[in-house]
PyMOL CGO cylinders between C-alpha atoms (Angstrom):
from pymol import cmd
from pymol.cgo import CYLINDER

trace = [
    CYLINDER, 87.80, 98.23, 90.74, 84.12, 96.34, 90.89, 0.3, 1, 1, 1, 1, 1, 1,
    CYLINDER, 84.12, 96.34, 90.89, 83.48, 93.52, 93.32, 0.3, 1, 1, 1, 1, 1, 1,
    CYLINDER, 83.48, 93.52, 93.32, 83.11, 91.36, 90.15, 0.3, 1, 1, 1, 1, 1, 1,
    CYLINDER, 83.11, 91.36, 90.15, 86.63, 92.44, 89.30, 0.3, 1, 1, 1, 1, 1, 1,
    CYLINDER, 86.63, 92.44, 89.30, 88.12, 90.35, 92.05, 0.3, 1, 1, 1, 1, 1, 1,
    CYLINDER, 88.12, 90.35, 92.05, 86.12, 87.35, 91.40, 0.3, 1, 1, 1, 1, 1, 1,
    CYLINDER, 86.12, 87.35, 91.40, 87.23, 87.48, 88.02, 0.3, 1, 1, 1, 1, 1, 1,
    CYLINDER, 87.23, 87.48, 88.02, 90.79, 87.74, 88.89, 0.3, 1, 1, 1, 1, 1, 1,
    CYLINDER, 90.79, 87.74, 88.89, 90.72, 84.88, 91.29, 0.3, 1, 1, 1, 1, 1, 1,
    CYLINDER, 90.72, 84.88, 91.29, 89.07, 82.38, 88.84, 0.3, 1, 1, 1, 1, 1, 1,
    CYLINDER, 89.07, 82.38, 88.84, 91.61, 83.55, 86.70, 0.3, 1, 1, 1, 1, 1, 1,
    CYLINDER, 91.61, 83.55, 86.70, 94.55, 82.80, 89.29, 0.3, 1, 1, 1, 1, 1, 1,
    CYLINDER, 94.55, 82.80, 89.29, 92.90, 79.57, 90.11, 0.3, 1, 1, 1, 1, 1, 1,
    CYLINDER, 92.90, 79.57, 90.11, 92.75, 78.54, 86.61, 0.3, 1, 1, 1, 1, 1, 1,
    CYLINDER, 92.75, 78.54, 86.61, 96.76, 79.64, 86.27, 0.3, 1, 1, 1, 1, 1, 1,
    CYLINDER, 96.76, 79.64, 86.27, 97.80, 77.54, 89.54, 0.3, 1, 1, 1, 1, 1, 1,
    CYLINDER, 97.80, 77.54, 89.54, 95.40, 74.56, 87.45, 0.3, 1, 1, 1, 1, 1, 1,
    CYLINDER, 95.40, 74.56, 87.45, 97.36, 74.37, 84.67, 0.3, 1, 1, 1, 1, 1, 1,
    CYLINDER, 97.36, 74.37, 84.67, 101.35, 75.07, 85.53, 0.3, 1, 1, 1, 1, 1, 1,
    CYLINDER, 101.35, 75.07, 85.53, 100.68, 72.48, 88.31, 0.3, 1, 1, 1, 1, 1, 1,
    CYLINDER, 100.68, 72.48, 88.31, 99.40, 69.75, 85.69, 0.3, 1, 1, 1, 1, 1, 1,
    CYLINDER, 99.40, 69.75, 85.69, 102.01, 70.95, 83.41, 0.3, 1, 1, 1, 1, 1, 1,
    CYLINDER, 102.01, 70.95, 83.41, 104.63, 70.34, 86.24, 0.3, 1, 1, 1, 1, 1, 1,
    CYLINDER, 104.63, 70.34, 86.24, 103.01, 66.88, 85.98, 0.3, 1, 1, 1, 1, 1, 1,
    CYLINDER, 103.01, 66.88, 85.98, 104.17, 66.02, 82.52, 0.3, 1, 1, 1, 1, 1, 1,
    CYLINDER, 104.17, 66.02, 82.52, 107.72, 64.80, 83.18, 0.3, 1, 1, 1, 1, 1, 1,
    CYLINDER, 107.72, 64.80, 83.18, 106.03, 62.17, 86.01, 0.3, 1, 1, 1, 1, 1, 1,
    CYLINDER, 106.03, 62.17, 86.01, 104.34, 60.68, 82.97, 0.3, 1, 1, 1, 1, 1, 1,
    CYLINDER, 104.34, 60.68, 82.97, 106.96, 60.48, 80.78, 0.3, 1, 1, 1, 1, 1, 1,
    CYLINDER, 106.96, 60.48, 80.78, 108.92, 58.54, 83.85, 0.3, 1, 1, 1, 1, 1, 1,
    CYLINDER, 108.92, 58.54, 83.85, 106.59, 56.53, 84.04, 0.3, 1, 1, 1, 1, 1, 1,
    CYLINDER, 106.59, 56.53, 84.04, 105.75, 55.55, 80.47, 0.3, 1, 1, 1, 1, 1, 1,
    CYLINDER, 105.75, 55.55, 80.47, 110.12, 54.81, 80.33, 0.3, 1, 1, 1, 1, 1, 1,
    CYLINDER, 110.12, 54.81, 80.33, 109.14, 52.41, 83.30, 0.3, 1, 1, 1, 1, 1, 1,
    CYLINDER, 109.14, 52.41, 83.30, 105.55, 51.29, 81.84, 0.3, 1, 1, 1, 1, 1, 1,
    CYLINDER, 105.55, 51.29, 81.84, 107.60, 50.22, 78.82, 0.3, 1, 1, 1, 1, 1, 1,
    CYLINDER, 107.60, 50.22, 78.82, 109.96, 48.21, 80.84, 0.3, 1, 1, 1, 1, 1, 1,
    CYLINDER, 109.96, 48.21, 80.84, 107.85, 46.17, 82.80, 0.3, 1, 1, 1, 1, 1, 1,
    CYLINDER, 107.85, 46.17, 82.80, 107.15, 42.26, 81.14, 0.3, 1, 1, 1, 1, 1, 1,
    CYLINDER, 107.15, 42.26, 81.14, 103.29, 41.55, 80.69, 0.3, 1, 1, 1, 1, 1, 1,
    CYLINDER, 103.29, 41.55, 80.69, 103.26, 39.19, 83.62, 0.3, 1, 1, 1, 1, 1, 1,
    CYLINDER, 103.26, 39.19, 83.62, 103.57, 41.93, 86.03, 0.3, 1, 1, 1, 1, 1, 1,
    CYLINDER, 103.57, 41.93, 86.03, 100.47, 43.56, 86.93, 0.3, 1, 1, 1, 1, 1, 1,
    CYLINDER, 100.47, 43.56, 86.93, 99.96, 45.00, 83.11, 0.3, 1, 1, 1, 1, 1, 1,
    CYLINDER, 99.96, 45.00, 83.11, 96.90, 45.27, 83.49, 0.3, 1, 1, 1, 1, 1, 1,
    CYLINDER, 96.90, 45.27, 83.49, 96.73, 47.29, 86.64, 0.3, 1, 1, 1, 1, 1, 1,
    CYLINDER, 96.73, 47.29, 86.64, 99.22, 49.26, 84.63, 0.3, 1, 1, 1, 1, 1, 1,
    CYLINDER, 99.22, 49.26, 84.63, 97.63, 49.47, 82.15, 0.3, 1, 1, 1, 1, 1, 1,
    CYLINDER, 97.63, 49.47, 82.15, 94.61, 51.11, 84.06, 0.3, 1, 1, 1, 1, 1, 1,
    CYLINDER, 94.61, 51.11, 84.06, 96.88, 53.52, 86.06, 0.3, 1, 1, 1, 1, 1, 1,
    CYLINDER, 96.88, 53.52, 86.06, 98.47, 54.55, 82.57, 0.3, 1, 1, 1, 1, 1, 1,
    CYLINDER, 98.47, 54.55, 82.57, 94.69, 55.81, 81.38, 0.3, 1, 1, 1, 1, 1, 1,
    CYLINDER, 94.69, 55.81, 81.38, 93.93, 57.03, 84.65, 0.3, 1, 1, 1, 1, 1, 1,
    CYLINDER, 93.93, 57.03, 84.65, 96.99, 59.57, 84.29, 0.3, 1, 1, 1, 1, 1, 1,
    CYLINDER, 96.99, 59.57, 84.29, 96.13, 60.41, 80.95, 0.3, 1, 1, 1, 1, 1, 1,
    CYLINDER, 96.13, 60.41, 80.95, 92.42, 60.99, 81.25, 0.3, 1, 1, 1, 1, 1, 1,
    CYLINDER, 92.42, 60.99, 81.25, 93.41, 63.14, 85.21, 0.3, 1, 1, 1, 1, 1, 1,
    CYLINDER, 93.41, 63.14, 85.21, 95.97, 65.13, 82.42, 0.3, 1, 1, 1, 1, 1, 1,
    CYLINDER, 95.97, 65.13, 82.42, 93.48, 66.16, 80.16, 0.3, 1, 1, 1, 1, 1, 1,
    CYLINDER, 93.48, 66.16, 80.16, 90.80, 66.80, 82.36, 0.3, 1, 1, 1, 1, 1, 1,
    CYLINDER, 90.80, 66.80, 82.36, 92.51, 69.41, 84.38, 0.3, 1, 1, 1, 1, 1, 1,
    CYLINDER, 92.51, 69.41, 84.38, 94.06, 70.36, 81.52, 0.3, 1, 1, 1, 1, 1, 1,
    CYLINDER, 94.06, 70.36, 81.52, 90.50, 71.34, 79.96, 0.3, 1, 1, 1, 1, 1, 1,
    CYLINDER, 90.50, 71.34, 79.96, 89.47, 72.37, 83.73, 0.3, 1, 1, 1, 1, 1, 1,
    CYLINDER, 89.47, 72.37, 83.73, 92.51, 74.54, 83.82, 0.3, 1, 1, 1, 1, 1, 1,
    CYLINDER, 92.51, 74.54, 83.82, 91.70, 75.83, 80.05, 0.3, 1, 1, 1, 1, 1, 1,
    CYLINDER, 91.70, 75.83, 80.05, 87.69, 76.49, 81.05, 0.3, 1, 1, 1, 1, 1, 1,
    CYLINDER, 87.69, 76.49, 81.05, 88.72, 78.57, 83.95, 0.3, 1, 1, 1, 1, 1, 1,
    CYLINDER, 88.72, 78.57, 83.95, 91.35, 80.80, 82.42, 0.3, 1, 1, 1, 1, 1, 1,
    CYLINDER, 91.35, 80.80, 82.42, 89.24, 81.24, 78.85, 0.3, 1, 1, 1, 1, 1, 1,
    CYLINDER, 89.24, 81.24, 78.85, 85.76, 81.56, 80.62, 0.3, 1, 1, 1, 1, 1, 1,
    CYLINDER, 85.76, 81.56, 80.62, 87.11, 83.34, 83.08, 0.3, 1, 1, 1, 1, 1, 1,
    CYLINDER, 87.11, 83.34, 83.08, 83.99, 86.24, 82.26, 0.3, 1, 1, 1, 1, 1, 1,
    CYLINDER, 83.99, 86.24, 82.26, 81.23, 83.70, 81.97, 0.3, 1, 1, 1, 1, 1, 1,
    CYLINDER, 81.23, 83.70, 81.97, 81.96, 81.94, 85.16, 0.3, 1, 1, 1, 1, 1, 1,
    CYLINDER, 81.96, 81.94, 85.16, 82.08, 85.16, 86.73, 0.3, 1, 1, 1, 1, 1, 1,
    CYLINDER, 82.08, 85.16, 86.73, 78.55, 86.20, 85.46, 0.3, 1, 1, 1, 1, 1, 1,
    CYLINDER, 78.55, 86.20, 85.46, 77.08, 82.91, 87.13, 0.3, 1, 1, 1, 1, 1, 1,
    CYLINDER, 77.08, 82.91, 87.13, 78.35, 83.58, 90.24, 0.3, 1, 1, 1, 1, 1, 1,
    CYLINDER, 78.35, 83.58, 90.24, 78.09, 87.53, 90.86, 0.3, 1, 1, 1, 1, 1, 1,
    CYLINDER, 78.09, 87.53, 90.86, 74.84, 89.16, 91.25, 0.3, 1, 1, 1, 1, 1, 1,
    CYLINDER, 74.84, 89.16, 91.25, 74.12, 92.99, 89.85, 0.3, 1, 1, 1, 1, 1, 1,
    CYLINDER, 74.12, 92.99, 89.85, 75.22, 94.56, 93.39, 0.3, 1, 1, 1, 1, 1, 1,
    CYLINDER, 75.22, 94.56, 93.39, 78.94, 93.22, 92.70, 0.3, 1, 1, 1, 1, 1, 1,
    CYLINDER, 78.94, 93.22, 92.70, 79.55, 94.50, 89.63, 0.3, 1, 1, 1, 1, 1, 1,
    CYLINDER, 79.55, 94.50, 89.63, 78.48, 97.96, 90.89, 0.3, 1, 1, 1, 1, 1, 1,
    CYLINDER, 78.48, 97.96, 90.89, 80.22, 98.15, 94.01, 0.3, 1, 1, 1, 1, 1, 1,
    CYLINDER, 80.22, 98.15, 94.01, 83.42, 99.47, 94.34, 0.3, 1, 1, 1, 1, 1, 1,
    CYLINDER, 83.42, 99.47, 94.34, 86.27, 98.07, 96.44, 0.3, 1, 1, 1, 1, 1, 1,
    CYLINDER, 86.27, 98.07, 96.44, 90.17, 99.46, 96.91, 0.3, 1, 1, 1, 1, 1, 1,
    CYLINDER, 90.17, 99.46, 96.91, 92.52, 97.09, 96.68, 0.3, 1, 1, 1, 1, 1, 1,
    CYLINDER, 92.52, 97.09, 96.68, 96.51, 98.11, 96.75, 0.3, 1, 1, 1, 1, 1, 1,
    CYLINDER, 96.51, 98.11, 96.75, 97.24, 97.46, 93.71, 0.3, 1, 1, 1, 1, 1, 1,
    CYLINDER, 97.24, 97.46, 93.71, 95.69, 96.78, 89.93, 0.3, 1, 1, 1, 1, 1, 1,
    CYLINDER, 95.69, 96.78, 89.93, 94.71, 93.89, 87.76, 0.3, 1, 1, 1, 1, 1, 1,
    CYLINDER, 94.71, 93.89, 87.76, 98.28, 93.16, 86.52, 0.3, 1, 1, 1, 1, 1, 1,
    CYLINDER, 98.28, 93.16, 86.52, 100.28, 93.50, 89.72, 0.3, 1, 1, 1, 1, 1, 1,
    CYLINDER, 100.28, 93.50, 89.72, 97.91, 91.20, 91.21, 0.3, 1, 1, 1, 1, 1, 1,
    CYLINDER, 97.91, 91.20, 91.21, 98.64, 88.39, 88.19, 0.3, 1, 1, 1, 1, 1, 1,
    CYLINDER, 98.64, 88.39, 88.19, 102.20, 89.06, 89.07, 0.3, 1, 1, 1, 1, 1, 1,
    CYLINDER, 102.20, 89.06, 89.07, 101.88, 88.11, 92.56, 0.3, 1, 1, 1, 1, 1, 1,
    CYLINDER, 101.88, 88.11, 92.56, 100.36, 84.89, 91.97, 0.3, 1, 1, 1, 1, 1, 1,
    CYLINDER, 100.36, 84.89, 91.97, 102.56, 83.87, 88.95, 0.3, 1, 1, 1, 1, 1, 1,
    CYLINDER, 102.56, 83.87, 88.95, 105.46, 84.17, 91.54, 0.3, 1, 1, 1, 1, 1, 1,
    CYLINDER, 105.46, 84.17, 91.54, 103.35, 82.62, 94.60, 0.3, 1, 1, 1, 1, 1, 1,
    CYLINDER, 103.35, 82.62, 94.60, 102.75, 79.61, 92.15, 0.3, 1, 1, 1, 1, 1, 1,
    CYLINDER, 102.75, 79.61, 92.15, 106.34, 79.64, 90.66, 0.3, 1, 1, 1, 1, 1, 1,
    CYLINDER, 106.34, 79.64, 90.66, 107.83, 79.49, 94.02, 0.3, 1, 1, 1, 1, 1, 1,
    CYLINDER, 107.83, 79.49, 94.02, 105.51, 77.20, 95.90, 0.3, 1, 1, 1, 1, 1, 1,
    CYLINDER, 105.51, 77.20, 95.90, 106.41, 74.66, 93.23, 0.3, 1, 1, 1, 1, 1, 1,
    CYLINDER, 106.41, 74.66, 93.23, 110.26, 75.41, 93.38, 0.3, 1, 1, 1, 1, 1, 1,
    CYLINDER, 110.26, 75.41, 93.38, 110.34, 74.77, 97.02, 0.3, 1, 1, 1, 1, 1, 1,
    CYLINDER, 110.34, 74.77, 97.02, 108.25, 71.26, 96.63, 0.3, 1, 1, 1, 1, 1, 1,
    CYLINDER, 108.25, 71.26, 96.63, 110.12, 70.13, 94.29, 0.3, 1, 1, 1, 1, 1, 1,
    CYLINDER, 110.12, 70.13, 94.29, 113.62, 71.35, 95.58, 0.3, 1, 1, 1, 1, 1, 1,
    CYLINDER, 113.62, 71.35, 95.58, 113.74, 69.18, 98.99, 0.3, 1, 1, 1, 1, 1, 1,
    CYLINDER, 113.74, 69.18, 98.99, 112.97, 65.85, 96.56, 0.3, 1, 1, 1, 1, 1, 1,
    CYLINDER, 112.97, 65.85, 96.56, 115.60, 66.87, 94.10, 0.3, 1, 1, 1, 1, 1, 1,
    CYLINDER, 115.60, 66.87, 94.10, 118.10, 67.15, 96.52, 0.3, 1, 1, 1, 1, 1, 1,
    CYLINDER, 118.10, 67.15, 96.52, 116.96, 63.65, 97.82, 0.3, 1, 1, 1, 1, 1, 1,
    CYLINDER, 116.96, 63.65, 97.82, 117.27, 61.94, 94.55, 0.3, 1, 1, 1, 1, 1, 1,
    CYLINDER, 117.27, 61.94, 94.55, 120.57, 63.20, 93.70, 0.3, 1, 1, 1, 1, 1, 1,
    CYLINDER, 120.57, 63.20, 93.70, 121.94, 62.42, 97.14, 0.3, 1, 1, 1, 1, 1, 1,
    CYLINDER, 121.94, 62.42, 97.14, 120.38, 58.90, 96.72, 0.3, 1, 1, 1, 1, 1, 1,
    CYLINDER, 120.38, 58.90, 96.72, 121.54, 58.01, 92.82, 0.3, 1, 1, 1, 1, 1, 1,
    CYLINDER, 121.54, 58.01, 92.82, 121.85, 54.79, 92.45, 0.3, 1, 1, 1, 1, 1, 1,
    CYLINDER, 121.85, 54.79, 92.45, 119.51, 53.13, 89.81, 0.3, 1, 1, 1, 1, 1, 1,
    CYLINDER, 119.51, 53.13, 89.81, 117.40, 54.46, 86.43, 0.3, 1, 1, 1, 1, 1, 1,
    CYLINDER, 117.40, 54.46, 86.43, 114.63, 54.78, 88.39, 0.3, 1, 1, 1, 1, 1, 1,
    CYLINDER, 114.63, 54.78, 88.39, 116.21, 57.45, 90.50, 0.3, 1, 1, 1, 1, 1, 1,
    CYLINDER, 116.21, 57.45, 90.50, 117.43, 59.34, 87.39, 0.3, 1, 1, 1, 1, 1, 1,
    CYLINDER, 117.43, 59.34, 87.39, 114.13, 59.99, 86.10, 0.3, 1, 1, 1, 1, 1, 1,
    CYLINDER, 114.13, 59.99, 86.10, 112.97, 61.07, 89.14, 0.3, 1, 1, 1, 1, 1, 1,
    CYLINDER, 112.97, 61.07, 89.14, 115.62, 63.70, 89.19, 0.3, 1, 1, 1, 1, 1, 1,
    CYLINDER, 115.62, 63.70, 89.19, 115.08, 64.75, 85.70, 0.3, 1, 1, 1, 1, 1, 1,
    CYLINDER, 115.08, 64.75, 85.70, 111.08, 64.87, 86.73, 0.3, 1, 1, 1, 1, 1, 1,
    CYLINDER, 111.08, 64.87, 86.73, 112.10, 67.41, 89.72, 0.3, 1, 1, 1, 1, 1, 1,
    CYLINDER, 112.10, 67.41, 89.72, 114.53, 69.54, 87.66, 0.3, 1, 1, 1, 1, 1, 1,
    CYLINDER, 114.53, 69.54, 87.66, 111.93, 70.03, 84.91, 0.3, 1, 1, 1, 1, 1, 1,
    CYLINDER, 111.93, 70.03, 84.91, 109.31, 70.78, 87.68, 0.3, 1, 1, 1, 1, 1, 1,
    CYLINDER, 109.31, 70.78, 87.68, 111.98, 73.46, 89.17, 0.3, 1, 1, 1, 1, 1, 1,
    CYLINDER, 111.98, 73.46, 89.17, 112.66, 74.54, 85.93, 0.3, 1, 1, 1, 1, 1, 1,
    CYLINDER, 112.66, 74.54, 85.93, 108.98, 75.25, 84.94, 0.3, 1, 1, 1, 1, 1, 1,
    CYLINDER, 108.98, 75.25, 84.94, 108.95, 77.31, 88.59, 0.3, 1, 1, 1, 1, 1, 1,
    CYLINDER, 108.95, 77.31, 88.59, 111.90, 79.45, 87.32, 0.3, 1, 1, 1, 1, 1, 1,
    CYLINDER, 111.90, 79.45, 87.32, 110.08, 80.27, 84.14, 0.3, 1, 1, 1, 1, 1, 1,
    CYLINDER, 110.08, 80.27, 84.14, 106.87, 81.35, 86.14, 0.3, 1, 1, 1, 1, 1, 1,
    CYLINDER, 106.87, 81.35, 86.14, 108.92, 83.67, 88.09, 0.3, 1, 1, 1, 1, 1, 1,
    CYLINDER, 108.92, 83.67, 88.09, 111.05, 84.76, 85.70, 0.3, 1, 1, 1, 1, 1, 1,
    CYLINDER, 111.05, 84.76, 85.70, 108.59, 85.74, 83.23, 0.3, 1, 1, 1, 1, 1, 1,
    CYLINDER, 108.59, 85.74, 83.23, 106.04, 86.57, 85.63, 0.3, 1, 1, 1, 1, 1, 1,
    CYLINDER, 106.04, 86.57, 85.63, 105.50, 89.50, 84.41, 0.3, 1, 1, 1, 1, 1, 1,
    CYLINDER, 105.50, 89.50, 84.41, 104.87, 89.07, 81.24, 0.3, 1, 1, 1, 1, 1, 1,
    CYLINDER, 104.87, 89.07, 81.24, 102.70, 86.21, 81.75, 0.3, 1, 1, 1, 1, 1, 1,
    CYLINDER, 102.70, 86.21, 81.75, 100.46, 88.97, 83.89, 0.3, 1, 1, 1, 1, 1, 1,
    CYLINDER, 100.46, 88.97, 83.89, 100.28, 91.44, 81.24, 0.3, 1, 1, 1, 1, 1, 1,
    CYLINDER, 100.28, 91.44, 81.24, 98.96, 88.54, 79.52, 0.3, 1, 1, 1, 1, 1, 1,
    CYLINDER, 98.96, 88.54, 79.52, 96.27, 87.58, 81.51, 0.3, 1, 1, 1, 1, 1, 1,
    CYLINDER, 96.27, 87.58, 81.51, 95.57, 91.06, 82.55, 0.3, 1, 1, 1, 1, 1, 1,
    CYLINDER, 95.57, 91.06, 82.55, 94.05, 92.02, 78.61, 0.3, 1, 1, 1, 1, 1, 1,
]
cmd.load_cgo(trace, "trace")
């Protein structure tokens, strides 16, 4: 494996972490659209307005961010390697795919385990609407952590084409 290799596969992983953690965003939003919706025009709206467009334009821009790094993944590496890494050799333990695989279930996990202690919170605290969408927020966000380690391997054989 080429020093250029490893760059490539950590832009890659980067990119990865980029986009399931703005993905694990997504049910936030919708809680907060459900309480944008609620809330009467004398209140703030249009500091509510502002924060609404502020999520959606942080959203797509790490989406595309996220996108940029996993699809240019080989032109970003090009900028930032010279001709010396992508003739030296380096060992590593273990290949392209296993290495995909360990992140996927890094990533999965570190987001189960933030999202578990405020789960547990929010069910132990259940008193209002507000509270319930919170809880549904953190059970999609574990959810999309149990999918990225489940399927973590597949995901790497993925990115590892």
């Amino acid at each position: 494996m080429k020093k250029s290799d490893i760059y490539e596969i950590t832009i890659k992983i980067l990119g990865v972490y980029l986009l399931v953690s703005n993905l694990s965003k997504v049910p936030g939003f919708f809680t907060f659209l459900k309480s944008f919706g609620a809330i009467s025009s004398a209140d703030h709206a249009g500091e509510q307005m502002n924060l609404f467009w502020l999520n959606i334009a942080n959203f797509v821009l790490m989406l595309a961010f996220s996108i940029f790094l996993i699809a240019g993944t080989r032109f970003i590496t090009r900028l930032v390697t010279t001709t010396a890494d992508k003739q030296e050799n380096v060992k590593l333990f273990a290949d392209r795919k296993v290495i995909y695989e360990i992140a996927l279930i890094i990533i999965g996990g570190l987001l189960i385990v933030n999202s578990l202690p405020d789960l547990l919170y929010r069910l132990y605290n259940l008193s209002n609407v507000s509270d319930q969408n919170s809880v549904i927020s953190s059970i999609t966000k574990i959810f999309v952590g149990i999918i990225t380690v489940a399927y973590g391997k597949r995901i790497a054989a993925f990115f590892a084409k």
